[in-house]
N, C-alpha and C positions, 0 to 999 in steps of 0.2 A: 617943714621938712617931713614930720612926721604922716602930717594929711596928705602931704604930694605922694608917699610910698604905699598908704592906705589906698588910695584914688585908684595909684596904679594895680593893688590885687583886683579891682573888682575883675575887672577883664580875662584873667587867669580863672576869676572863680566859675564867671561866667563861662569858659569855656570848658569847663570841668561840668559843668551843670549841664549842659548839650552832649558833651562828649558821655554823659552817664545816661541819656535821652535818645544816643544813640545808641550804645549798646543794648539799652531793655528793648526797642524796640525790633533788633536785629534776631535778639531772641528768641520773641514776639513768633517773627515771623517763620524762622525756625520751628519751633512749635506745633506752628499753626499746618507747614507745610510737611512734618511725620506727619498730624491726623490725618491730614488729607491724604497722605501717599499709603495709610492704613486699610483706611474705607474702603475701596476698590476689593481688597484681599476678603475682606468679611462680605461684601455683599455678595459675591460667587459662592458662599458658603451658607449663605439665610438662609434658602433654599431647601437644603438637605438636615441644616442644625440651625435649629432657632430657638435661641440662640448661639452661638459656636460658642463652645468655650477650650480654649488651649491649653491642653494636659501637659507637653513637654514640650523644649528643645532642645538644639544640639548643633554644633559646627562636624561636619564631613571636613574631613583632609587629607591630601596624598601627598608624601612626600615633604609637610610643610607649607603645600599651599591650599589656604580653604578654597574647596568645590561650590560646598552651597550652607544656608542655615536653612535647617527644619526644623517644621511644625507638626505636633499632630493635635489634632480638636476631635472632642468627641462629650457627648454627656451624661456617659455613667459609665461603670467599673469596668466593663468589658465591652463598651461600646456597641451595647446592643442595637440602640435607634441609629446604625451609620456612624460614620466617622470620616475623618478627611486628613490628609498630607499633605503639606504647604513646604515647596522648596525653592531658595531664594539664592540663585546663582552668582557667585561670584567672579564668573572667567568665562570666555566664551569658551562655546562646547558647539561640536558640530551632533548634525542629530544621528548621524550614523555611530558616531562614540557612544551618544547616549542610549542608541540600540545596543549597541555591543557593551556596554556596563552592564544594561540589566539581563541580558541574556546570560553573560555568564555568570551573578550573581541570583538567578533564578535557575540556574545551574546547582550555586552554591547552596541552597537552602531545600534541593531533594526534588525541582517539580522537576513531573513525568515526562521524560524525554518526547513520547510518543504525541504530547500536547505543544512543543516548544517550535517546530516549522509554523504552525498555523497561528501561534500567539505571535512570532516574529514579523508573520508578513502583515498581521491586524497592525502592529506600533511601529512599522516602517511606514505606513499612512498617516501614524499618527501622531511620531514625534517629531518637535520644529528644529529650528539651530536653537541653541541662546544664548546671549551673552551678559555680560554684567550687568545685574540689576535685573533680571529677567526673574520669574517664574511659575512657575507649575505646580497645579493644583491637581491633586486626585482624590475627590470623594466616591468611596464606597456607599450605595446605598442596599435597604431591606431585598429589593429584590435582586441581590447578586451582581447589580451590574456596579462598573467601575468607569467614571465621567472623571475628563482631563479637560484640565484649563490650561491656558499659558496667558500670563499677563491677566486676566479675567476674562479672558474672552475661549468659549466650547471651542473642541478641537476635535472632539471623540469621545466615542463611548465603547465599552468591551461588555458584553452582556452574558455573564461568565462567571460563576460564582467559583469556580477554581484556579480560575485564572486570577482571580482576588484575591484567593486565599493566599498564592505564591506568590504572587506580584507584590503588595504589603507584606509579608512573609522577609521581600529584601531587607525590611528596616525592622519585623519584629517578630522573625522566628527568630529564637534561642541558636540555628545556626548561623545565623546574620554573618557576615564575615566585616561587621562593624559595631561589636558587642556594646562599645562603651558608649555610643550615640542612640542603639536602642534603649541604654539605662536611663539616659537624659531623657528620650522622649516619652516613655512610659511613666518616669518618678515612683509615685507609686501606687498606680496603677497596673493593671494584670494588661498582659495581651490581647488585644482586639480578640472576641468570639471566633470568630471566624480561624485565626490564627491557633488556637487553642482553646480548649473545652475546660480544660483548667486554667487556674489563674496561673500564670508563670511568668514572672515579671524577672 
């Protein structure tokens, strides 16, 4: 009696021993496939910072629903050798919204009126739709100019050093009209050079 009830665990055990064969695996592959959906975002960024390394981030939300999670990378205190913004969409957006967000938070943050027709119609060429799971990279480099990714793949470029200071300015001037997401992304960290001559984090 006793053998016939022994006989009959094995089966169960066995099936405990796959079913535990199955989960590391599934892991596994979990794992396996964040690296890989990682890599894509840092090789657009070799380029400019090599190595990238990411100072902060931060969840954007209106009303409750997250917009997007950002990135900034850069590799020293004030990000003197360039730096870069990584934003990772959560909802789709049309790209005329996303014109009309940063114009009038480039509003928000003091740039000069007399600059903002001619910046509008440069990122009406330049920005896509996007939708979940989508986004957009913008490294600033030394020589002023400001290169957009979507997904890793070049979209534009603004060769513009004021245009860069306001445009990053939306996420790390001191007037941001989203204080607590520039404290994430900065840490502690001072504001990008360009943004400010002092450290003012």
């Amino acid at each position: 009696m006793m053998n016939h009830l022994i006989s009959n665990m094995h089966p169960i055990q066995n099936l405990k021993r796959q079913c535990k064969r199955l989960i590391l695996g599934l892991l596994t592959l979990l794992l396996s496939a964040q690296a890989f959906a990682i890599e894509p975002v840092l090789s657009e960024l070799n380029d400019s910072l090599n190595p990238p390394q990411m100072v902060g981030s931060g969840t954007l939300k209106y009303f409750g629903f997250k917009i997007y999670d950002a990135y900034f990378y850069a590799n020293d205190e004030q990000a003197l050798d360039g730096f870069a913004l990584r934003l990772d969409y959560a909802l789709k957006i049309r790209s005329s919204d996303l014109l009309r967000f940063t114009m009038k938070n480039l509003r928000q943050v003091r740039a000069p009126e007399a600059s903002l027709p001619k910046w509008e119609k440069e990122l009406i060429e330049l920005f896509p739709d996007v939708e979940s799971g989508h986004r957009i990279t913008a490294i600033y480099s030394l020589d002023g100019s400001t290169s957009f990714f979507h997904n890793g793949k070049k979209i534009g470029k603004i060769v513009d050093a004021m245009f860069a200071r306001y445009f990053f300015g939306i996420w790390f001037d001191p007037r941001t009209s989203s204080p607590t997401l520039r404290r994430k992304l900065l840490g502690a960290h001072c504001a990008p050079r360009i943004i400010s001559t002092n450290c003012e984090r």
